[in-house]
N, C-alpha and C positions, 0 to 999 in steps of 0.2 A: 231573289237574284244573287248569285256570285259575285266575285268581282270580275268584271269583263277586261280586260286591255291595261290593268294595272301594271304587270308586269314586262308587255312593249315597250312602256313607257319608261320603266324602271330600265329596261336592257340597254337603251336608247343614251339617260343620265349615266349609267353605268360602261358607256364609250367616253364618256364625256364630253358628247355634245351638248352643244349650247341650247341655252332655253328655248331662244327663238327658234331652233329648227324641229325642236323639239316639240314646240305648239302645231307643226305644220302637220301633226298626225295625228292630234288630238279630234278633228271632223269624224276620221277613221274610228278610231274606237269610239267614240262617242254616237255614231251610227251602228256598229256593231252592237253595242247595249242597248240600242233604241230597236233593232232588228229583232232580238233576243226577246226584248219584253212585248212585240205585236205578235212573238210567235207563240209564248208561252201564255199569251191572252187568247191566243185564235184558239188552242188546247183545254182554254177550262179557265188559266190561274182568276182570282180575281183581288188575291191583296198581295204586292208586290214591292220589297224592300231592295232600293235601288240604293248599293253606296256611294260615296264621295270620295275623295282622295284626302288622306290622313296630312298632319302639315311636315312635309318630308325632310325639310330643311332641318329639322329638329331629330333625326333617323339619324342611328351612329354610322350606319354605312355611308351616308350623303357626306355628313362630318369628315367621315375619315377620308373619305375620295376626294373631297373639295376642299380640303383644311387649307386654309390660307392665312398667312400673316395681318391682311388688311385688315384693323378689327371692324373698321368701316359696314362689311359684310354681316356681322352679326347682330342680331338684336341684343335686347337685354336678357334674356337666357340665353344667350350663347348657341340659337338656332341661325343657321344661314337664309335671309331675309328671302334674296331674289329666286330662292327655290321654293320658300312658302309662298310667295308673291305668284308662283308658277301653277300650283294650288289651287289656289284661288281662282284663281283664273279658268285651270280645268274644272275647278266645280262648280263656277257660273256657268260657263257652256253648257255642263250637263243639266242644273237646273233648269234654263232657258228649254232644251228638248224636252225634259221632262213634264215641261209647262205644254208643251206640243201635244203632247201623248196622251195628257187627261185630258183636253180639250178631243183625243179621237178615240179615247177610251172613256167615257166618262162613268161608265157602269164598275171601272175597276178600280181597287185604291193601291196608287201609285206614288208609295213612300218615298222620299229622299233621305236616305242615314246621313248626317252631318258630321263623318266622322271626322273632319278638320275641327271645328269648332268643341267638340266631346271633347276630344284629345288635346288641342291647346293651353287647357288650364293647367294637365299635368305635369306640361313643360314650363309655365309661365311660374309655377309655384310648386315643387315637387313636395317641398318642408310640409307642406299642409294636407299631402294626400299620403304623406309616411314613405316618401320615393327620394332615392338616388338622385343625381341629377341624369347627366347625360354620358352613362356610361353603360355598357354591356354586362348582363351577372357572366356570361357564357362566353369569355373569350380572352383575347391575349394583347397585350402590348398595346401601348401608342397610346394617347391621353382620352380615349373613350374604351378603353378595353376591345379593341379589335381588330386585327387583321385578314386584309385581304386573301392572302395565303392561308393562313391558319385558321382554321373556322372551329368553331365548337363542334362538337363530334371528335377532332382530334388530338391521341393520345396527351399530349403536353397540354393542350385545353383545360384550365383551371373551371370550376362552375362556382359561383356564388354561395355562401351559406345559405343566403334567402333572399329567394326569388322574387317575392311578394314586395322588397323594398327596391325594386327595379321597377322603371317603364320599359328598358329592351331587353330582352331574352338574348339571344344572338347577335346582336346591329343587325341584322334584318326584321327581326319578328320583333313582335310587344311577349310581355307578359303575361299569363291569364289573368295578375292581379289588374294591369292595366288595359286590357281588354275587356274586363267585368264594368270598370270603370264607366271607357265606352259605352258599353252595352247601356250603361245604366242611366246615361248621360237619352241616346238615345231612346231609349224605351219609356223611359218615366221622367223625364224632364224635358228639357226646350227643344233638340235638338235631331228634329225629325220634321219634315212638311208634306203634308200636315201631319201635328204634333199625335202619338199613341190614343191620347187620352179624349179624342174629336170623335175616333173610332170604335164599334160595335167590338173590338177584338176582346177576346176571353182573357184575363190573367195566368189564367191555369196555366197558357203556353211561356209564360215568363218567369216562374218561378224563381228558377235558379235569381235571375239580377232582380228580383224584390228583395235579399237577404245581404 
């Protein structure tokens, strides 16, 4: 599976609406991916990696569009709380369906990727995974490297020496070094239901995040 309705969601925060209105379309997509995985069952699939939502509050674009003075709002890495709290929350929901779905698919295996949890460590502790904290390699101004207006790709856009000591590439994207991360968190650690290592699957397809 892709990511289905990440990005509504993302359109939605990036009006700056509010959380709560913003839960009211979480059903929406969330049946949409459920839609998606009964049709690509009905066609053959039978092992399907279904993502989560990453903890966004910790995203340089959320930072830069939400920056507030309350420090109230941020945790102790300096991620904005009540938008990982929002998180959370959509990746319970989608669990819950996804608990639906093996109960009507029980012949398919129907992964959950944990990418909240994979991905939190490298914001709760950057020092120890050889990362930046919360700033952009790819971008411009303002105290995470990025502007709204001025995006990487553009002429005046500075890039990073090294990419690999960053979590975000752009304030949109991760990194490859922090998406290997990911991967690896998922693939070969705790951070998938059920976990890689329960399942018949070959290594050979994971090579790359074994190294």
């Amino acid at each position: 599976m892709g990511e289905i309705g990440g990005n509504d969601l993302n359109y939605l925060f990036f009006q700056q609406k509010r959380a709560e209105d913003v839960k009211t379309y979480v059903p929406y997509v969330i049946n949409a991916i459920a839609s998606a995985i009964h049709e690509l069952i009905g066609v053959g699939a039978r092992t399907l990696i279904v993502p989560g939502n990453l903890p966004i509050g910790c995203r340089v674009i959320y930072l830069t569009i939400y920056e507030s003075p309350d420090k109230k709002q941020y945790d102790q890495s300096g991620c904005l709380k009540w938008l990982n709290e929002f998180a959370e929350y959509y990746n319970h929901e989608l669990q819950s369906k996804l608990d639906k779905l093996r109960t009507l698919h029980p012949h398919a295996n129907i992964i959950y990727a944990d990418y909240y949890n994979a991905a939190l460590p490298l914001y709760r502790d950057p020092k120890k995974f050889g990362f930046i904290g919360l700033k952009a390699c790819c971008g411009k101004g303002g105290p995470y490297n990025f502007n709204e207006l001025v995006k990487c790709g553009d002429p005046s856009v500075n890039v990073c020496d090294d990419p690999s000591k960053y979590i975000g590439w752009d304030g949109i994207h991760l990194t490859e070094a922090a998406y290997k991360l990911i991967a690896q968190g998922i693939i070969k650690g705790q951070h998938s239901q059920p976990q890689f290592s329960s399942l018949c699957l070959s290594n050979e397809n994971f090579r790359y995040f074994n190294s």
